[in-house]
C-alpha positions as CSV (number, residue, x, y, z in Angstrom):
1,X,-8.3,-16.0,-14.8
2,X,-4.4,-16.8,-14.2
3,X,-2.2,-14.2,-14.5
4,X,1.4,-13.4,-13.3
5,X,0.9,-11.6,-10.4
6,X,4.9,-10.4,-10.3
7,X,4.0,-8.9,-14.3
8,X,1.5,-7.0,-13.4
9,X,3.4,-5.2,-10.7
10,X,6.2,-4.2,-13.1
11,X,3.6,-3.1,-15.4
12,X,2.3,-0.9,-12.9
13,X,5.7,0.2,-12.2
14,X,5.9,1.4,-15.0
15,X,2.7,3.3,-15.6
16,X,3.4,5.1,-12.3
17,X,6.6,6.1,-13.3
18,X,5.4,7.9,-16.3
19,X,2.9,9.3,-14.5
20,X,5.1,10.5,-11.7
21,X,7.6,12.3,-14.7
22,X,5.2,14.3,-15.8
23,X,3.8,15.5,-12.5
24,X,7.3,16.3,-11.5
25,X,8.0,18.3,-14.6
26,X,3.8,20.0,-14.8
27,X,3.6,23.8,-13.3
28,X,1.4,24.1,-10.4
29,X,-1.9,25.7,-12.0
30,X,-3.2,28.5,-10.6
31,X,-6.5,28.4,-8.5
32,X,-8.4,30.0,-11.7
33,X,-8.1,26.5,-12.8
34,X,-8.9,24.3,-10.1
35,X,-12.3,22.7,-10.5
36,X,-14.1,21.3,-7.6
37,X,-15.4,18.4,-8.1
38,X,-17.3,18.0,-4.4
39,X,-16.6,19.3,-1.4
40,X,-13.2,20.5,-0.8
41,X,-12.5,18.0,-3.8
42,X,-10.2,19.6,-6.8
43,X,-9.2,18.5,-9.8
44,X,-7.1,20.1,-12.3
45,X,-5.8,19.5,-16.2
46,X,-2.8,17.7,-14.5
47,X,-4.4,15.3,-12.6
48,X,-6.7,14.0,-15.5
49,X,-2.9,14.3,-18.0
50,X,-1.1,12.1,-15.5
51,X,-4.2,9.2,-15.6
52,X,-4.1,9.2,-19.3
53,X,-0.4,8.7,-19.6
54,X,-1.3,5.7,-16.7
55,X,-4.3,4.5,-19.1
56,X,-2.0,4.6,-22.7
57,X,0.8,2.4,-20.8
58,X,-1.6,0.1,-18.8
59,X,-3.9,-0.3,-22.0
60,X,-1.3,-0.6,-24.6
61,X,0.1,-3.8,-22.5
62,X,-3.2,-5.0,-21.5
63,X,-5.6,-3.8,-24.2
64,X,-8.4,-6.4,-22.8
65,X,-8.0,-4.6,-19.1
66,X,-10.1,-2.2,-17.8
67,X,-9.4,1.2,-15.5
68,X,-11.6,2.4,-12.6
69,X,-9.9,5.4,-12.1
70,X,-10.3,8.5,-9.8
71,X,-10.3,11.3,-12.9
72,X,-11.7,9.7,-15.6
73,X,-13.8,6.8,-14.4
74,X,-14.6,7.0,-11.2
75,X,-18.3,5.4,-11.6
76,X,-18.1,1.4,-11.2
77,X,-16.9,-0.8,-14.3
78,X,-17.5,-4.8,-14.7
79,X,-14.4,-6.5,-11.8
80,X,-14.4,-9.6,-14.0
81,X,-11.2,-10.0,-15.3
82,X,-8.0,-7.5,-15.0
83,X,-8.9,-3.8,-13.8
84,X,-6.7,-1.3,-12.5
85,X,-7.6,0.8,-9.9
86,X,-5.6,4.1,-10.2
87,X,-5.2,7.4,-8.4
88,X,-3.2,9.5,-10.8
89,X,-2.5,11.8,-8.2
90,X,-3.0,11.1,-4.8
91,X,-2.6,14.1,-2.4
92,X,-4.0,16.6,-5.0
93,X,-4.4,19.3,-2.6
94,X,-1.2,18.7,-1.0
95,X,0.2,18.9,-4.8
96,X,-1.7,22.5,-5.8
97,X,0.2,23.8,-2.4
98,X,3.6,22.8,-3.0
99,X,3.3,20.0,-0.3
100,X,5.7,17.1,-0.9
101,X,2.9,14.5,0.5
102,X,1.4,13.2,-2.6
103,X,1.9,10.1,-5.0
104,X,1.0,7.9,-8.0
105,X,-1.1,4.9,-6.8
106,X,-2.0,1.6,-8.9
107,X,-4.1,-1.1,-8.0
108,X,-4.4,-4.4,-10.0
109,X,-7.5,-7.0,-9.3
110,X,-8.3,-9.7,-11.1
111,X,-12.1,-10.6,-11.1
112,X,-12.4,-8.3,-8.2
113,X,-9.2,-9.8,-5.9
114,X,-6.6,-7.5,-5.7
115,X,-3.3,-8.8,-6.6
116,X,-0.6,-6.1,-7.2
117,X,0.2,-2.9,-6.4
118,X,2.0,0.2,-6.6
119,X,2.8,3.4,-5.4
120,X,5.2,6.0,-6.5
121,X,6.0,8.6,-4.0
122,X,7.6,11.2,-6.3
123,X,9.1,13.9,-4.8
124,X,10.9,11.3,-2.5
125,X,11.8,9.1,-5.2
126,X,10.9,5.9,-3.9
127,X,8.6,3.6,-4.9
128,X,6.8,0.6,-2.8
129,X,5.7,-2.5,-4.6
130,X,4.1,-5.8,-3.8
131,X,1.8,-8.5,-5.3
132,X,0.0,-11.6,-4.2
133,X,2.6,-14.3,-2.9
134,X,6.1,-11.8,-3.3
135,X,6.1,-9.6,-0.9
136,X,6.2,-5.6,-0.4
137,X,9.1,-4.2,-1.6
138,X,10.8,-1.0,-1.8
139,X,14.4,-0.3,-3.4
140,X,15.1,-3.9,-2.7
141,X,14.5,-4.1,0.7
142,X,11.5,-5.9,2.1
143,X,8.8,-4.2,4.1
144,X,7.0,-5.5,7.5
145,X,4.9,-3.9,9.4
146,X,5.8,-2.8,12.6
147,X,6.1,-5.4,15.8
148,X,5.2,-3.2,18.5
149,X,1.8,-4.1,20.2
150,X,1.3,-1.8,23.3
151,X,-1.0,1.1,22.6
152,X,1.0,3.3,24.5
153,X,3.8,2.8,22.2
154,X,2.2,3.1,18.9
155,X,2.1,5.8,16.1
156,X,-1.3,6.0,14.1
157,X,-2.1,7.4,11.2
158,X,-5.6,8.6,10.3
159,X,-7.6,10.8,7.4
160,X,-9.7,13.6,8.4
161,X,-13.0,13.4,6.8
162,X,-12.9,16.8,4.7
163,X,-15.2,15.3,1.6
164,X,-17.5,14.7,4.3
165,X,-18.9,16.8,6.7
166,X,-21.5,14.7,7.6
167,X,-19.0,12.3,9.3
168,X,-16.7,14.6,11.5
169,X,-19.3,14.3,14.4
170,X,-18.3,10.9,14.1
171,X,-14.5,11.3,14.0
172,X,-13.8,13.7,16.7
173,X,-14.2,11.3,19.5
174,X,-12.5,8.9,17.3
175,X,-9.5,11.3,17.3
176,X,-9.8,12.0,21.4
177,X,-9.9,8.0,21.9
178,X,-6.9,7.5,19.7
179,X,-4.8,10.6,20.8
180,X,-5.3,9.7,24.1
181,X,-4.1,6.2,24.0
182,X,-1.1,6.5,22.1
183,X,2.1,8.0,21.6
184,X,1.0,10.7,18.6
185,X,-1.6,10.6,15.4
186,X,-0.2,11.6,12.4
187,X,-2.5,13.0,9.4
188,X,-0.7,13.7,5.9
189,X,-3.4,13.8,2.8
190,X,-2.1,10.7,1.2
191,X,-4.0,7.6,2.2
192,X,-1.7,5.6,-0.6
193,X,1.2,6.8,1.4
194,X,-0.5,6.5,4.9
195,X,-0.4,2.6,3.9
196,X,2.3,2.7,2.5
197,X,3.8,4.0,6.2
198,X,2.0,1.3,7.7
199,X,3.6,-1.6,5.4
200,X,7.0,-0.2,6.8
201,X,6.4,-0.4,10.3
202,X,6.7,3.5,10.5
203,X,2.8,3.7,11.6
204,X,1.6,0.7,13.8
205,X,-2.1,1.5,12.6
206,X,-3.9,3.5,10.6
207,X,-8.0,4.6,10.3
208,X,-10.4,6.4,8.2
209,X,-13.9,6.8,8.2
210,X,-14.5,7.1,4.2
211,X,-11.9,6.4,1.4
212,X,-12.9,5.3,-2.4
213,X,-10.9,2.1,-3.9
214,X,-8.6,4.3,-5.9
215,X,-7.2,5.7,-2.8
216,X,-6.5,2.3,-1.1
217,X,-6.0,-0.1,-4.0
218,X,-2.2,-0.3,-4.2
219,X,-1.8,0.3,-0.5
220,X,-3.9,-2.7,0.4
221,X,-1.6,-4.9,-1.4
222,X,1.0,-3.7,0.4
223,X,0.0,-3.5,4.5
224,X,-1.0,-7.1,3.3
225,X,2.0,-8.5,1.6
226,X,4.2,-6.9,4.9
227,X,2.5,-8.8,7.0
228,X,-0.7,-6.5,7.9
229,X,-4.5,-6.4,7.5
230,X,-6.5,-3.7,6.0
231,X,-10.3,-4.6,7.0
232,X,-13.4,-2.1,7.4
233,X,-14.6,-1.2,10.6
234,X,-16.5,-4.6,11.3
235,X,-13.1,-6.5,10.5
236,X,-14.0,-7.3,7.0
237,X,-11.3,-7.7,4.3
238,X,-11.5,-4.8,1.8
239,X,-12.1,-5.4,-1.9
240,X,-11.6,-2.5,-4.6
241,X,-15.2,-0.9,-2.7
242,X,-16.1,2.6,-0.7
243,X,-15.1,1.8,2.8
244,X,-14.2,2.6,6.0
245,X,-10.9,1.4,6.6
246,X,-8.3,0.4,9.4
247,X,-5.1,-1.1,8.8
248,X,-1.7,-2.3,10.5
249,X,-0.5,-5.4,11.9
250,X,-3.6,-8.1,13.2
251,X,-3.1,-7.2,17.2
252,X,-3.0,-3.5,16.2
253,X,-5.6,-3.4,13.9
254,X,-7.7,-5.1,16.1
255,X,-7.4,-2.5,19.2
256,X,-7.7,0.1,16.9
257,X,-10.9,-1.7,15.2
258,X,-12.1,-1.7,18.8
259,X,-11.3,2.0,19.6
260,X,-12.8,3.7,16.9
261,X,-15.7,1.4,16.9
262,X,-17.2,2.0,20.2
């Protein structure tokens, strides 16, 4: 299936955009209204309001497309021909506190490739884009991930594992490897925008144990397109899938693989 990769992006663009608007402009509901959808997992009215402005613009363009989508479709559709992969609102519990970490993420695959990507960071007012062959951009500027190699020197981002408790036995030692090998961790609810970090060189890695393709969709094409890899914990490429994930340039992905492997 050939499509312009570059058109798909600006359609995302836009979707995210409009999104993004009304989640600027929505009042914070109260905790009467959040619903939990799994464990320490909430989803309000405005979460499943900003995926169906995403799905009208998306599927008004591209009625033939399908959406896997965090709110409203999160169980697995066909990957043959063009689906989105979309987090309305990525960061939700950051958003219900007044935290400024949170975003609008959209993923585009064709026959289960991913090929574009996008992710609107809102309250900062910057958007990061890239698809297959272009590049990751933001306002114009081209994004690479970050050159530095030594441990030591690096800044890592990670995910704690709140949706499951099962794993944190697992990640503790993780985090105690990690910390102890490099200059800091950093962990701010937005796996989108932890990517997004690592595609501009401002994290020289990143890890989490668990994440669901709408979290990682957009942000894959992007550590990619700078210059990165995004693989799972056995150095796999990632797809639009549940995985474990670990991202950043090939040498520092590849320590970090090893770390948080052992």
């Amino acid at each position: 299936m050939s499509r312009d990769a570059a058109a798909l992006a600006r359609l995302a663009e836009r979707a995210a955009a409009r999104a993004a608007a009304f989640l600027l402009t929505a009042r914070r509901p109260d905790p009467a209204a959040w619903t939990a959808k799994g464990h320490h997992d909430y989803v309000t009215a405005i979460d499943q309001g900003a995926e169906e402005r995403i799905r009208e613009t998306l599927l008004g363009a591209e009625p033939s497309s399908r959406v896997l989508g965090e709110e409203m479709s999160p169980d697995a559709v066909a990957m043959d021909g063009l689906v989105w992969v979309v987090d309305p609102l990525d960061g939700t519990t950051n958003f219900l506190h007044g935290h400024p970490m949170w975003c609008v993420s959209i993923g585009a695959a064709i026959d289960g490739e991913l090929v574009a990507g996008t992710v609107f960071h809102a309250t900062a007012h910057r958007r990061y884009t890239a698809w297959r062959g272009g590049g990751a951009w933001t306002g114009g500027d081209r994004m690479r991930v970050s050159p530095i190699e030594l441990p030591a020197q690096a800044l890592i981002g990670t995910g704690f594992p709140f949706k499951h408790p099962d794993l944190i036995p697992t990640y503790l030692p993780q985090m105690a490897a990690v910390l102890s090998a490099t200059a800091g961790v950093r962990r701010g609810g937005s796996a989108a925008l932890d990517l997004v970090d690592v595609a501009l060189g401002r994290f020289e890695g990143f890890w989490e144990l668990m994440l669901a393709p709408w979290d990682m969709a957009a942000g894959i094409v992007l550590v990619r397109e700078a210059g990165g890899v995004v693989t799972d914990f056995n150095g796999r490429d990632i797809g639009v899938e549940h995985s474990g994930v670990v991202a950043g340039s090939a040498a520092m992905a590849g320590w970090l693989r090893g770390v948080v492997s052992r």
